[in-house]
C-alpha positions as a Markdown table, in Angstrom:
| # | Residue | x | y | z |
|---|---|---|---|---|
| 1 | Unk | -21.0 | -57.4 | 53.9 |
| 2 | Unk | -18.2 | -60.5 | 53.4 |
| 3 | Unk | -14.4 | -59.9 | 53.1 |
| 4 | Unk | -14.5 | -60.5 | 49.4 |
| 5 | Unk | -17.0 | -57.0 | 48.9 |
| 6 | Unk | -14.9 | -54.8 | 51.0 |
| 7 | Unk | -11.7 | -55.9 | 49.0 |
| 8 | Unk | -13.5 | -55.4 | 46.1 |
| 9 | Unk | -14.6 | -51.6 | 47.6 |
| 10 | Unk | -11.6 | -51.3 | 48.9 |
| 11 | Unk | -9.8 | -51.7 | 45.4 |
| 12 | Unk | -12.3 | -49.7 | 43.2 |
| 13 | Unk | -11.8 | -46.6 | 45.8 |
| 14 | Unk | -7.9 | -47.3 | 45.6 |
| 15 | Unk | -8.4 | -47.2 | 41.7 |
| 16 | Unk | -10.2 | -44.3 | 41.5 |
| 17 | Unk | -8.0 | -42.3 | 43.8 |
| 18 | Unk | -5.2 | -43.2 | 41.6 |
| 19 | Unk | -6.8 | -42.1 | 38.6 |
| 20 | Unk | -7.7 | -38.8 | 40.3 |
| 21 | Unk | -4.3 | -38.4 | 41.0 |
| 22 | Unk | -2.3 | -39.7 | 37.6 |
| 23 | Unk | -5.4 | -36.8 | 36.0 |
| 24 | Unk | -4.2 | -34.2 | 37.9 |
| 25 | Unk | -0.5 | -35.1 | 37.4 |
| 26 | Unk | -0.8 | -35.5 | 33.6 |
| 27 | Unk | -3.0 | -32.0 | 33.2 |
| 28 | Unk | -0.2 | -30.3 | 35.7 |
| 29 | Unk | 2.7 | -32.2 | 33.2 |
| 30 | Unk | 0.8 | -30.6 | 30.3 |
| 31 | Unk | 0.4 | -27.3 | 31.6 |
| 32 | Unk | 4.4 | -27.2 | 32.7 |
| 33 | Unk | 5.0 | -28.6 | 28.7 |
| 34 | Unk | 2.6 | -25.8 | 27.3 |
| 35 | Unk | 4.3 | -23.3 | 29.4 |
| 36 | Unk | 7.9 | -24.3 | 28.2 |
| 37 | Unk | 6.6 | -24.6 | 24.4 |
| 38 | Unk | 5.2 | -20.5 | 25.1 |
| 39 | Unk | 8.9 | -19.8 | 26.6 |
| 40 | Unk | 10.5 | -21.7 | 23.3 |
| 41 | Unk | 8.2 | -19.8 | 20.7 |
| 42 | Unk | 8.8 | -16.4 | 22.7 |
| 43 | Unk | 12.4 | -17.0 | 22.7 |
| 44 | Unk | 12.9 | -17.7 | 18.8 |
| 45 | Unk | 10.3 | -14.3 | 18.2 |
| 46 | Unk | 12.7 | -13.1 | 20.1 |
| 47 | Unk | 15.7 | -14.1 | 18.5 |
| 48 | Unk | 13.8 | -13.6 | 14.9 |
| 49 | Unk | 13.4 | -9.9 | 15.9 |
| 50 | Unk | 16.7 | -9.3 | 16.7 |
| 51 | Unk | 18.0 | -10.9 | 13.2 |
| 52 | Unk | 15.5 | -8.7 | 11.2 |
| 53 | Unk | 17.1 | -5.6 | 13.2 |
| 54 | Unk | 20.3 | -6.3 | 12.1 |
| 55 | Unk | 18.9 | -5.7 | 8.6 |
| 56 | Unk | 16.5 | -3.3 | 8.8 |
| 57 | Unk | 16.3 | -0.4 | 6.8 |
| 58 | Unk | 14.5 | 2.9 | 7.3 |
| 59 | Unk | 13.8 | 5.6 | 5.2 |
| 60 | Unk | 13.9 | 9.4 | 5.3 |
| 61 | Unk | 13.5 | 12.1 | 2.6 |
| 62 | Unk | 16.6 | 14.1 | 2.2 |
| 63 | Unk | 16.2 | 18.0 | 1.9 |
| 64 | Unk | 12.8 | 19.8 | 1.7 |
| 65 | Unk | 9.5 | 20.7 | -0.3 |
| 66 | Unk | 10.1 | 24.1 | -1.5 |
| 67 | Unk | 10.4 | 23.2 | -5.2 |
| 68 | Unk | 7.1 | 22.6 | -5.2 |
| 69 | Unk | 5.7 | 24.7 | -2.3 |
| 70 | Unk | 3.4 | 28.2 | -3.2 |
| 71 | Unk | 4.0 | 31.2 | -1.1 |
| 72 | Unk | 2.5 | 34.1 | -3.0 |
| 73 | Unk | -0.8 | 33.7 | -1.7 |
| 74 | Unk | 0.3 | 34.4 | 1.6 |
| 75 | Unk | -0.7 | 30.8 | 3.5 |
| 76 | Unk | 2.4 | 28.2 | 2.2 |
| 77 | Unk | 0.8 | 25.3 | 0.3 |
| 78 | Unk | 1.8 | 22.6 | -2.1 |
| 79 | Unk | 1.3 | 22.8 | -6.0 |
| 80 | Unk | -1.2 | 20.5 | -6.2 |
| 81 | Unk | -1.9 | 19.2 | -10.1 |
| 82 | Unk | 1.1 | 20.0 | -11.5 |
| 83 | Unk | 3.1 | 17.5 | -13.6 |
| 84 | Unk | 6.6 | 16.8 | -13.3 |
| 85 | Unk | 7.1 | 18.2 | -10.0 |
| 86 | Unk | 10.5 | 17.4 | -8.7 |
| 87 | Unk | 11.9 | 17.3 | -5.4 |
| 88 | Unk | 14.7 | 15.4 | -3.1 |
| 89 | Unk | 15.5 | 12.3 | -2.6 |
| 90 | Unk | 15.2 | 10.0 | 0.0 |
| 91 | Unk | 18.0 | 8.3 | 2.1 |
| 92 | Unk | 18.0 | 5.0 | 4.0 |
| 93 | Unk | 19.1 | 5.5 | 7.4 |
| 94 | Unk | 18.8 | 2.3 | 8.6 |
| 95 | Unk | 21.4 | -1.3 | 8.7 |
| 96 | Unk | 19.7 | -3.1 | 5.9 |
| 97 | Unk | 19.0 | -2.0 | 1.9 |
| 98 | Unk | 15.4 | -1.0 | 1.3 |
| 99 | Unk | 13.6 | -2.3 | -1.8 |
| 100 | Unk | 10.4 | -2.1 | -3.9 |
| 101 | Unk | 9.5 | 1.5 | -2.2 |
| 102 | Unk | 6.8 | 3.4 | -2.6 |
| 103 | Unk | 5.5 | 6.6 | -1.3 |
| 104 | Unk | 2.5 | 8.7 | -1.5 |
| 105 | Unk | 2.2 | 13.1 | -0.3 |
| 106 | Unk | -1.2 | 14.2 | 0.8 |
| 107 | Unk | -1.8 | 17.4 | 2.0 |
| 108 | Unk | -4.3 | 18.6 | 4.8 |
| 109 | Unk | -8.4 | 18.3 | 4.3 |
| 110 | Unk | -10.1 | 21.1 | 2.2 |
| 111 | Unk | -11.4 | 23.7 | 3.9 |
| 112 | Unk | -14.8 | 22.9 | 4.1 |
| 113 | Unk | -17.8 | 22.5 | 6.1 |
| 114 | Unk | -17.3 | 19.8 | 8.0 |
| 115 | Unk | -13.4 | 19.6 | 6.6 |
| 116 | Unk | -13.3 | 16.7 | 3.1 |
| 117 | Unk | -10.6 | 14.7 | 3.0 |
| 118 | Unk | -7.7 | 15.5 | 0.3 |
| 119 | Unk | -7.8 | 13.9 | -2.9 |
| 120 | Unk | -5.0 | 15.6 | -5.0 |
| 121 | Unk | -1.5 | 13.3 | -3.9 |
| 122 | Unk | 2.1 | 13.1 | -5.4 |
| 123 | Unk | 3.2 | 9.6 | -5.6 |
| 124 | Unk | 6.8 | 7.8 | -5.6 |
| 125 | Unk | 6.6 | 4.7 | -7.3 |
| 126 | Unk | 9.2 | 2.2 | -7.4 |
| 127 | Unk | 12.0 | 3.8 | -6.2 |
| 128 | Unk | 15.5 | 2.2 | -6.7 |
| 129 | Unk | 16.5 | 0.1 | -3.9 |
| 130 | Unk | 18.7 | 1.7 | -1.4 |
| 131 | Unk | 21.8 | 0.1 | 0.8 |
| 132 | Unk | 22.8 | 1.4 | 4.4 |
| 133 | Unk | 23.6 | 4.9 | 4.1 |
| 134 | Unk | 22.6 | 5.7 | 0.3 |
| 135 | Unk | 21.2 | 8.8 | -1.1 |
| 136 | Unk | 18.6 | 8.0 | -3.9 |
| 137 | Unk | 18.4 | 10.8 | -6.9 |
| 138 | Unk | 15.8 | 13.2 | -6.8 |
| 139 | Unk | 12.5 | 12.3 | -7.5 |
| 140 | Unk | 10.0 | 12.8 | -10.3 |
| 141 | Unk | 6.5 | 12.9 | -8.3 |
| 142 | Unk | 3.6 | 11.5 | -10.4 |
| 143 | Unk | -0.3 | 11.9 | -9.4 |
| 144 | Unk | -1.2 | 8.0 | -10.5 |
| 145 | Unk | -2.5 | 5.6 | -7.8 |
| 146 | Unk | -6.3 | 5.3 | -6.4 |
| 147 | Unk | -5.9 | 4.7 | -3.1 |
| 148 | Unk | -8.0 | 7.4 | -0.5 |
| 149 | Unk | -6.1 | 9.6 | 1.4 |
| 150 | Unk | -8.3 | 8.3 | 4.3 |
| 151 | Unk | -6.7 | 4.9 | 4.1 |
| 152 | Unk | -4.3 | 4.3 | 7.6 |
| 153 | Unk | -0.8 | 2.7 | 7.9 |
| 154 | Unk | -0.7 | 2.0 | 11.7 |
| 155 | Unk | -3.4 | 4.2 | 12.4 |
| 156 | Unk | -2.2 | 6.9 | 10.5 |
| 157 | Unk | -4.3 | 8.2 | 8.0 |
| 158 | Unk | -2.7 | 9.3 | 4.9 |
| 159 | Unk | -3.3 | 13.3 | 4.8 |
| 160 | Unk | -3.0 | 15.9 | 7.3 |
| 161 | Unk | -5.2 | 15.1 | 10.0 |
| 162 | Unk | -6.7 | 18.5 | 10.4 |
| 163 | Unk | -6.5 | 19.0 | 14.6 |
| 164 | Unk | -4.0 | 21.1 | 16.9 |
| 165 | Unk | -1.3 | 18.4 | 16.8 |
| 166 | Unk | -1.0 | 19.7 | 13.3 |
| 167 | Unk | -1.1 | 23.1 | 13.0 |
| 168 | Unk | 1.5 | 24.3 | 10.2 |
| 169 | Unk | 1.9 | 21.1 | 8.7 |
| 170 | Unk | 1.5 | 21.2 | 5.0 |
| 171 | Unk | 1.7 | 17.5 | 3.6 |
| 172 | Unk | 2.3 | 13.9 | 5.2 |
| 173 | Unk | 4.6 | 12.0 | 3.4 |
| 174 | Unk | 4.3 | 8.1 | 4.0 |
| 175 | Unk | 6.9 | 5.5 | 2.8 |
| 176 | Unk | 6.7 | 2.0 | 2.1 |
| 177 | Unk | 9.8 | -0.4 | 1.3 |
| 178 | Unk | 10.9 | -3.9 | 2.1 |
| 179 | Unk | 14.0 | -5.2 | 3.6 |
| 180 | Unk | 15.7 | -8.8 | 2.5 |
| 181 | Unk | 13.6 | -11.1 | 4.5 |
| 182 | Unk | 10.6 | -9.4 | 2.3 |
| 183 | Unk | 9.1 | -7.9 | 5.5 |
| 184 | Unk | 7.6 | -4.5 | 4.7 |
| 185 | Unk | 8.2 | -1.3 | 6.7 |
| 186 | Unk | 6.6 | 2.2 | 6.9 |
| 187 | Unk | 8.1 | 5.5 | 7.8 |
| 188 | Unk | 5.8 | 8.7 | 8.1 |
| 189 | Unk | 6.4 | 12.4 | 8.0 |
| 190 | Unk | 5.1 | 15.4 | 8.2 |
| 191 | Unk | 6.0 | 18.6 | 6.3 |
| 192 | Unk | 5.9 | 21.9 | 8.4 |
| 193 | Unk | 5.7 | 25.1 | 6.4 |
| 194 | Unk | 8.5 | 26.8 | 8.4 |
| 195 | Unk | 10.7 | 23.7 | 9.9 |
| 196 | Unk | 10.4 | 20.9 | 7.7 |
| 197 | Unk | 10.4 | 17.3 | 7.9 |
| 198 | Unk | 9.2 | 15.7 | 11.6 |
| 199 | Unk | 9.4 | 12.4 | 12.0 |
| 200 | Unk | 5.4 | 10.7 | 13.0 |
| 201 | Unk | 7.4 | 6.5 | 13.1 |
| 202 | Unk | 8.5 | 4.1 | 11.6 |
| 203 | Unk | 6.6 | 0.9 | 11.6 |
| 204 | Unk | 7.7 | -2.8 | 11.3 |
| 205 | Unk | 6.1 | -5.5 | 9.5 |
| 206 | Unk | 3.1 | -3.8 | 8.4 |
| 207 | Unk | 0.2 | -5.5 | 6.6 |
| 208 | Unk | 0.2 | -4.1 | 2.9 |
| 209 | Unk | 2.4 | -1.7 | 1.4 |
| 210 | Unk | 1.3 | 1.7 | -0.8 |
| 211 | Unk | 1.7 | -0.9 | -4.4 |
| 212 | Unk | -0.8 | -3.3 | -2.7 |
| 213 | Unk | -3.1 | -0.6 | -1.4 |
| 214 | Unk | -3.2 | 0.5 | -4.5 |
| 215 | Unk | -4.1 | -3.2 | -5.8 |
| 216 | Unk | -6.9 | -3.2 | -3.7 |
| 217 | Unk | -9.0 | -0.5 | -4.6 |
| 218 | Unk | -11.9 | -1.2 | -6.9 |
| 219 | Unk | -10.9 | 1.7 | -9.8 |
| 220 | Unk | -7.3 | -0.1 | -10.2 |
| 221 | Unk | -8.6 | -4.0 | -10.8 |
| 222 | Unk | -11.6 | -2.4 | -12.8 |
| 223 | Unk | -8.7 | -1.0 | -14.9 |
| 224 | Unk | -6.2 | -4.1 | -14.9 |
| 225 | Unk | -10.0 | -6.4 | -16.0 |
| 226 | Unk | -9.7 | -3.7 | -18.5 |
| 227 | Unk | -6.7 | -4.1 | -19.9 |
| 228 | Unk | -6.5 | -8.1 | -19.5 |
| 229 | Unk | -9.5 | -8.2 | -21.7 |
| 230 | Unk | -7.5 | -6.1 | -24.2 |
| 231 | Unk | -4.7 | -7.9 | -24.5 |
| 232 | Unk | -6.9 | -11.3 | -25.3 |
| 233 | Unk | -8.4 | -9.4 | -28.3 |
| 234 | Unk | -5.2 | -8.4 | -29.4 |
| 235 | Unk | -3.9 | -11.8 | -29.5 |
| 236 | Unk | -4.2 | -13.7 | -33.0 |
Protein backbone atom coordinates (compact mmCIF):
# COMPACT_ATOMS: atom_id res chain seq x y z
CA UNK A 1 0.00 0.00 0.00
CA UNK A 2 1.80 3.59 -1.09
CA UNK A 3 1.81 6.72 1.10
CA UNK A 4 -0.70 8.36 -1.09
CA UNK A 5 -3.63 5.26 0.06
CA UNK A 6 -2.94 5.59 3.64
CA UNK A 7 -3.37 9.40 3.51
CA UNK A 8 -6.23 8.83 1.67
CA UNK A 9 -7.49 6.11 4.55
CA UNK A 10 -6.17 8.10 6.92
CA UNK A 11 -8.45 11.10 5.93
CA UNK A 12 -11.81 9.23 5.14
CA UNK A 13 -11.48 7.61 8.86
CA UNK A 14 -10.62 11.24 10.18
CA UNK A 15 -13.85 12.36 8.15
CA UNK A 16 -15.99 9.95 9.35
CA UNK A 17 -15.06 10.25 13.00
CA UNK A 18 -15.86 13.88 12.73
CA UNK A 19 -19.10 13.37 11.35
CA UNK A 20 -19.81 10.77 14.05
CA UNK A 21 -19.02 13.33 16.37
CA UNK A 22 -20.59 16.79 14.86
CA UNK A 23 -24.06 13.87 14.81
CA UNK A 24 -23.90 13.30 18.13
CA UNK A 25 -23.26 16.97 19.08
CA UNK A 26 -26.06 18.32 16.87
CA UNK A 27 -28.78 15.41 18.20
CA UNK A 28 -27.37 16.29 22.01
CA UNK A 29 -27.85 20.40 20.87
CA UNK A 30 -31.34 19.49 19.75
CA UNK A 31 -32.31 17.50 22.68
CA UNK A 32 -30.92 20.44 25.22
CA UNK A 33 -33.19 23.04 22.58
CA UNK A 34 -36.35 20.63 22.87
CA UNK A 35 -35.82 20.42 26.52
CA UNK A 36 -35.66 24.31 26.98
CA UNK A 37 -38.71 24.84 24.41
CA UNK A 38 -40.80 22.00 26.99
CA UNK A 39 -39.45 24.36 30.09
CA UNK A 40 -40.72 27.66 27.98
CA UNK A 41 -44.23 26.14 27.02
CA UNK A 42 -44.59 24.78 30.72
CA UNK A 43 -43.69 27.93 32.09
CA UNK A 44 -46.30 30.23 29.99
CA UNK A 45 -49.17 27.13 30.93
CA UNK A 46 -48.02 28.04 33.92
CA UNK A 47 -48.24 31.53 33.95
CA UNK A 48 -51.69 31.22 31.74
CA UNK A 49 -53.13 29.27 34.66
CA UNK A 50 -52.43 31.60 37.11
CA UNK A 51 -53.97 34.63 35.03
CA UNK A 52 -57.27 32.57 34.52
CA UNK A 53 -57.31 32.15 38.41
CA UNK A 54 -57.26 35.48 39.05
CA UNK A 55 -60.57 35.59 37.19
CA UNK A 56 -62.23 32.70 37.83
CA UNK A 57 -65.58 32.31 38.94
CA UNK A 58 -67.38 29.57 40.73
CA UNK A 59 -70.77 28.92 41.37
CA UNK A 60 -72.90 27.74 44.30
CA UNK A 61 -76.72 27.54 44.87
CA UNK A 62 -77.75 29.81 47.67
CA UNK A 63 -80.35 28.30 50.18
CA UNK A 64 -82.09 24.91 49.76
CA UNK A 65 -84.70 22.60 47.82
CA UNK A 66 -87.56 22.47 50.11
CA UNK A 67 -89.91 24.41 47.93
CA UNK A 68 -90.04 21.80 45.85
CA UNK A 69 -89.20 18.75 48.00
CA UNK A 70 -92.37 16.09 49.04
CA UNK A 71 -92.36 14.69 52.52
CA UNK A 72 -95.80 13.31 53.01
CA UNK A 73 -95.06 10.06 51.66
CA UNK A 74 -92.69 9.46 54.20
CA UNK A 75 -89.14 9.01 51.97
CA UNK A 76 -88.17 13.01 51.03
CA UNK A 77 -88.21 13.40 47.25
CA UNK A 78 -88.41 16.09 44.66
CA UNK A 79 -91.62 17.16 42.75
CA UNK A 80 -90.84 15.88 39.68
CA UNK A 81 -93.26 17.26 36.56
CA UNK A 82 -94.37 20.10 38.00
CA UNK A 83 -94.27 23.48 36.20
CA UNK A 84 -93.09 26.63 37.56
CA UNK A 85 -91.27 25.26 40.37
CA UNK A 86 -89.19 27.84 42.04
CA UNK A 87 -86.36 27.76 44.20
CA UNK A 88 -82.99 29.80 45.29
CA UNK A 89 -80.63 31.31 43.61
CA UNK A 90 -77.25 30.81 42.92
CA UNK A 91 -74.17 32.93 44.05
CA UNK A 92 -70.73 33.24 42.45
CA UNK A 93 -68.14 32.60 45.04
CA UNK A 94 -65.32 32.88 43.03
CA UNK A 95 -62.77 36.23 41.72
CA UNK A 96 -64.13 36.50 38.26
CA UNK A 97 -68.05 37.17 36.84
CA UNK A 98 -69.65 34.00 35.52
CA UNK A 99 -71.67 34.13 32.23
CA UNK A 100 -73.89 32.17 29.81
CA UNK A 101 -74.83 29.58 32.84
CA UNK A 102 -76.63 26.78 32.70
CA UNK A 103 -77.75 24.10 35.01
CA UNK A 104 -79.59 20.95 34.96
CA UNK A 105 -81.22 18.81 38.66
CA UNK A 106 -81.59 15.08 38.27
CA UNK A 107 -82.56 13.04 40.87
CA UNK A 108 -81.46 9.38 41.82
CA UNK A 109 -82.28 6.21 39.27
CA UNK A 110 -85.87 4.69 39.57
CA UNK A 111 -86.23 2.04 41.63
CA UNK A 112 -86.13 -0.75 39.41
CA UNK A 113 -84.69 -3.97 38.55
CA UNK A 114 -81.57 -3.41 37.68
CA UNK A 115 -81.96 0.52 38.78
CA UNK A 116 -83.01 2.97 35.20
CA UNK A 117 -81.47 6.02 34.96
CA UNK A 118 -83.69 9.32 35.79
CA UNK A 119 -85.33 10.96 33.07
CA UNK A 120 -87.51 13.72 34.72
CA UNK A 121 -84.80 16.97 35.27
CA UNK A 122 -85.34 20.78 36.21
CA UNK A 123 -83.23 22.96 34.12
CA UNK A 124 -81.65 26.59 34.60
CA UNK A 125 -81.17 28.04 31.43
CA UNK A 126 -79.34 31.17 30.81
CA UNK A 127 -78.94 32.54 33.97
CA UNK A 128 -77.91 36.28 34.23
CA UNK A 129 -74.34 36.67 34.48
CA UNK A 130 -72.96 36.98 37.94
CA UNK A 131 -69.80 39.33 39.28
CA UNK A 132 -67.60 38.28 42.41
CA UNK A 133 -69.74 37.98 45.29
CA UNK A 134 -73.39 38.42 43.61
CA UNK A 135 -76.52 36.78 44.51
CA UNK A 136 -78.71 35.95 41.39
CA UNK A 137 -82.76 36.03 41.93
CA UNK A 138 -84.45 32.98 42.47
CA UNK A 139 -84.97 30.72 39.88
CA UNK A 140 -87.82 29.61 37.69
CA UNK A 141 -86.83 25.75 36.91
CA UNK A 142 -88.14 24.59 33.55
CA UNK A 143 -88.16 20.67 32.36
CA UNK A 144 -86.86 21.68 28.54
CA UNK A 145 -83.50 20.26 27.35
CA UNK A 146 -82.77 16.45 25.88
CA UNK A 147 -79.72 15.70 27.19
CA UNK A 148 -79.56 11.96 29.25
CA UNK A 149 -79.10 12.11 32.67
CA UNK A 150 -76.31 9.47 31.95
CA UNK A 151 -74.29 12.02 30.19
CA UNK A 152 -70.71 12.85 32.54
CA UNK A 153 -69.08 16.31 33.23
CA UNK A 154 -65.62 15.12 34.50
CA UNK A 155 -66.73 11.70 35.12
CA UNK A 156 -69.70 12.62 36.82
CA UNK A 157 -72.79 11.49 35.60
CA UNK A 158 -75.63 13.72 35.82
CA UNK A 159 -78.17 11.93 38.33
CA UNK A 160 -77.70 10.37 41.65
CA UNK A 161 -75.43 7.64 41.17
CA UNK A 162 -77.34 5.10 43.15
CA UNK A 163 -74.26 3.36 45.49
CA UNK A 164 -73.31 3.91 49.35
CA UNK A 165 -71.38 7.20 48.65
CA UNK A 166 -74.88 8.47 48.13
CA UNK A 167 -77.15 7.34 50.44
CA UNK A 168 -79.73 10.35 51.36
CA UNK A 169 -78.97 12.26 48.49
CA UNK A 170 -81.95 13.37 46.65
CA UNK A 171 -80.85 15.33 43.40
CA UNK A 172 -77.36 16.33 41.78
CA UNK A 173 -77.33 19.67 40.74
CA UNK A 174 -74.56 20.47 38.04
CA UNK A 175 -73.64 23.96 36.81
CA UNK A 176 -72.11 25.25 33.74
CA UNK A 177 -70.89 29.02 33.13
CA UNK A 178 -67.96 30.73 31.49
CA UNK A 179 -65.58 33.27 32.82
CA UNK A 180 -64.03 36.30 30.45
CA UNK A 181 -61.46 34.45 28.71
CA UNK A 182 -64.62 32.26 27.40
CA UNK A 183 -63.17 29.20 29.25
CA UNK A 184 -66.08 27.07 30.65
CA UNK A 185 -66.28 25.74 34.19
CA UNK A 186 -68.50 23.20 36.11
CA UNK A 187 -69.50 23.05 39.71
CA UNK A 188 -71.49 19.87 41.02
CA UNK A 189 -73.62 19.25 44.04
CA UNK A 190 -75.47 17.10 45.68
CA UNK A 191 -78.76 17.56 47.64
CA UNK A 192 -79.08 15.53 50.95
CA UNK A 193 -82.53 15.20 52.30
CA UNK A 194 -81.58 16.19 55.88
CA UNK A 195 -78.26 18.52 55.37
CA UNK A 196 -78.33 20.00 52.13
CA UNK A 197 -76.02 21.13 49.54
CA UNK A 198 -72.37 19.09 49.52
CA UNK A 199 -70.10 20.17 47.35
CA UNK A 200 -68.84 16.91 44.53
CA UNK A 201 -65.94 19.92 42.50
CA UNK A 202 -65.56 22.28 40.63
CA UNK A 203 -63.98 21.72 37.29
CA UNK A 204 -61.88 23.98 35.00
CA UNK A 205 -61.95 24.16 31.37
CA UNK A 206 -64.19 21.56 30.64
CA UNK A 207 -65.11 20.31 27.07
CA UNK A 208 -68.85 21.38 26.40
CA UNK A 209 -71.11 23.12 28.61
CA UNK A 210 -75.08 21.93 29.59
CA UNK A 211 -76.27 24.50 26.18
CA UNK A 212 -73.88 22.52 23.98
CA UNK A 213 -74.75 19.14 25.42
CA UNK A 214 -77.90 19.98 24.73
CA UNK A 215 -76.93 20.91 20.98
CA UNK A 216 -75.69 17.63 20.52
CA UNK A 217 -78.22 15.37 21.08
CA UNK A 218 -80.09 14.08 18.04
CA UNK A 219 -83.92 15.12 19.37
CA UNK A 220 -82.69 18.95 19.61
CA UNK A 221 -81.04 19.32 15.84
CA UNK A 222 -83.99 17.05 14.67
CA UNK A 223 -86.03 19.89 16.13
CA UNK A 224 -83.84 23.10 15.07
CA UNK A 225 -84.00 21.05 11.04
CA UNK A 226 -87.47 21.41 11.98
CA UNK A 227 -87.84 24.62 12.52
CA UNK A 228 -85.16 25.93 9.86
CA UNK A 229 -87.28 24.32 7.31
CA UNK A 230 -90.19 26.36 8.71
CA UNK A 231 -89.02 29.49 8.63
CA UNK A 232 -87.94 29.03 4.64
CA UNK A 233 -91.62 28.35 3.96
CA UNK A 234 -92.64 31.11 5.80
CA UNK A 235 -90.50 33.40 3.87
CA UNK A 236 -92.16 35.15 0.69
Amino acid sequence: MDIGTIVTLIIAGISAIATVVIAVFTYKTIQAYEKQVQIGQDQVRVSQEQQFNQFRPILQPVGSLEDIIEKSAGKPHIKWGYQNQVIDGLRNIGVGPAFNIYGILFGPPYITTPPKPPTERYVVWNYPALSPGEAGARITLEQSTNVSSETTIEGYPLYVPDDVDHIGIIARFTLTYHDVFNRKHASIYDYHSQSGWRIRGHFPNIDHDIYELDRQTPATQQAAQFWMLQGKRAQP
